[in-house]
N, C-alpha and C positions, 0 to 999 in steps of 0.2 A: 779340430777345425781342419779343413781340407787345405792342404800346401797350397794348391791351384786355384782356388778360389782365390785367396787371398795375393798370392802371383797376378792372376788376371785382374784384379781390383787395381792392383799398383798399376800394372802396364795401362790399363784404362786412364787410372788419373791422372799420370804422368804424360802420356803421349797422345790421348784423345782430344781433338779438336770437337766435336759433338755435345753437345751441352746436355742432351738428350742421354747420350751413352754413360756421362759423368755423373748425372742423376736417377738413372736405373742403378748403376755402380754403387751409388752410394745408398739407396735403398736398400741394396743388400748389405750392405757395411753395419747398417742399422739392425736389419732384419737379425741377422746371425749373431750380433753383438759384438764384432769383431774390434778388440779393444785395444789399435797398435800406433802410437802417435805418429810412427813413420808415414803410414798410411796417410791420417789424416794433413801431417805437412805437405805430405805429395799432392794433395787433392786441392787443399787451399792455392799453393803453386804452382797450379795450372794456370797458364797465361792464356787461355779460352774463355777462365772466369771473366766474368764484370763482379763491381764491387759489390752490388747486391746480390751476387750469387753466392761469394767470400761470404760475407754477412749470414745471409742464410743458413748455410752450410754450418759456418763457425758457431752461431746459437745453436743450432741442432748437435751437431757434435757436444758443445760443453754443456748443454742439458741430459742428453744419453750419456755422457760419460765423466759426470761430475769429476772424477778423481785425477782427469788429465785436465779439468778447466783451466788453470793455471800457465799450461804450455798450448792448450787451442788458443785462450785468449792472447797470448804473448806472441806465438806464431802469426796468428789474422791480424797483429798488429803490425809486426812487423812489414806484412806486404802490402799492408794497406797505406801506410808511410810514402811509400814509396810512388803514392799514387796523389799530386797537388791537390786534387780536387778530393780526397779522401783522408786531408791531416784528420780533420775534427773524427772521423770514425777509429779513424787511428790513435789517436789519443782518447778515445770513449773505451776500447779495446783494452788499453796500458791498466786504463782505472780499472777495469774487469780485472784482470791481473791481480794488479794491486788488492782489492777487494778482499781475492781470493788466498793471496798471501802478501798481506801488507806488510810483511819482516824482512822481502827480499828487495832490494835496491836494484837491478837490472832494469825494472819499470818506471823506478821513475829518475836513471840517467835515461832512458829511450825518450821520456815526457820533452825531457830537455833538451834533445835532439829534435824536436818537433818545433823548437821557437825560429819564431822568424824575425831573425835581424835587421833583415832589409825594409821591411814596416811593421808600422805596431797591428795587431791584431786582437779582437776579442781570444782566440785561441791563447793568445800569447799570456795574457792576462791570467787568465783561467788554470796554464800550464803552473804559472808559479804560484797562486794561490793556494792549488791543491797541493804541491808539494811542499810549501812551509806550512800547511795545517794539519799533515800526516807522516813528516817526515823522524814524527817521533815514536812509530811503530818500526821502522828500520831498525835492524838489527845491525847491520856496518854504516852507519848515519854518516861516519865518518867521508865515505868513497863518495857519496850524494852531496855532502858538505862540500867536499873541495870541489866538486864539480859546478857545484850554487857559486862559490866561489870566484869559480873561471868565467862563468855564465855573467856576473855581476861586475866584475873587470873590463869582462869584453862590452857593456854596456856604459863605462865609464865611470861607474858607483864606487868609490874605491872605500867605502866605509862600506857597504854590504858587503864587498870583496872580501876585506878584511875582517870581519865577524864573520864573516862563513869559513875561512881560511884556518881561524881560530877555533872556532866550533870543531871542524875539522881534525884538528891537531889532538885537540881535549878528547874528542870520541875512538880515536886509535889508538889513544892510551890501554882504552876500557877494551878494543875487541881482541 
């Protein structure tokens, strides 16, 4: 693969404001099969995108390159968090993640980073459902325990606090 190619790719994603030049860009990214996750975080972290560009981009990406889904999903989650009107995509993303390797715990402390305290929401609801009905594919359950934990203290719950606290305790024996 051409040095250059792949140099002009980045400079484009990175520093192009043109939505037009990001997506010529990345047709070639495709075209040539150029399989480099720096690239593709560069490209989702254009602040030129809109969220249905991310979107876009981030299904096509983890379709062509099944073997990095796991970190396109986890990356387009993370920027899409970052955006109010984009929690629920952002927590659609974590599950893709999760999905893709439901052993690693990074996806759903991010879930939980998603809850909104200051009112209840349907998202809210949905965030801890899905993590107490999978949280038993975690491989360190432990680090997600205590964080259910902090989560359920800061809610006031001081008995889910406390069985998660414990749960907690019990699974870092084992890892």
């Amino acid at each position: 693969m051409d040095r250059n190619l792949k140099h002009n790719l980045e400079k484009i994603f990175k520093d192009s404001n043109s939505c037009d030049h990001i997506f010529d860009a990345f047709q070639l990214l495709i075209v040539y099969k150029i399989e480099e996750l720096h690239l593709f975080k560069t490209l989702l972290a254009n602040p030129t995108l809109k969220s249905d560009e991310i979107i876009m981009f981030t299904n096509k990406l983890a379709k062509e390159f099944p073997r990095l889904a796991y970190e396109i999903y986890f990356w387009a989650a993370a920027i899409l968090e970052n955006k109010p009107e984009c929690i629920d995509n952002a927590f659609n993303y974590f599950v893709k993640a999760i999905n893709v390797k439901p052993f690693e715990h990074e996806p759903y402390l991010k879930l939980l980073e998603l809850y909104n305290y200051e009112y209840e929401t349907q998202t809210n609801f949905i965030i801890i459902e899905f993590i107490e009905s999978t949280i038993e594919f975690v491989e360190k359950r432990s680090i997600v325990h205590f964080k259910l934990g902090k989560h359920y203290l800061k809610l006031g719950n001081k008995i889910l606090a406390e069985m998660h606290q414990k749960l907690g305790e019990k699974f870092q024996k084992d890892e």
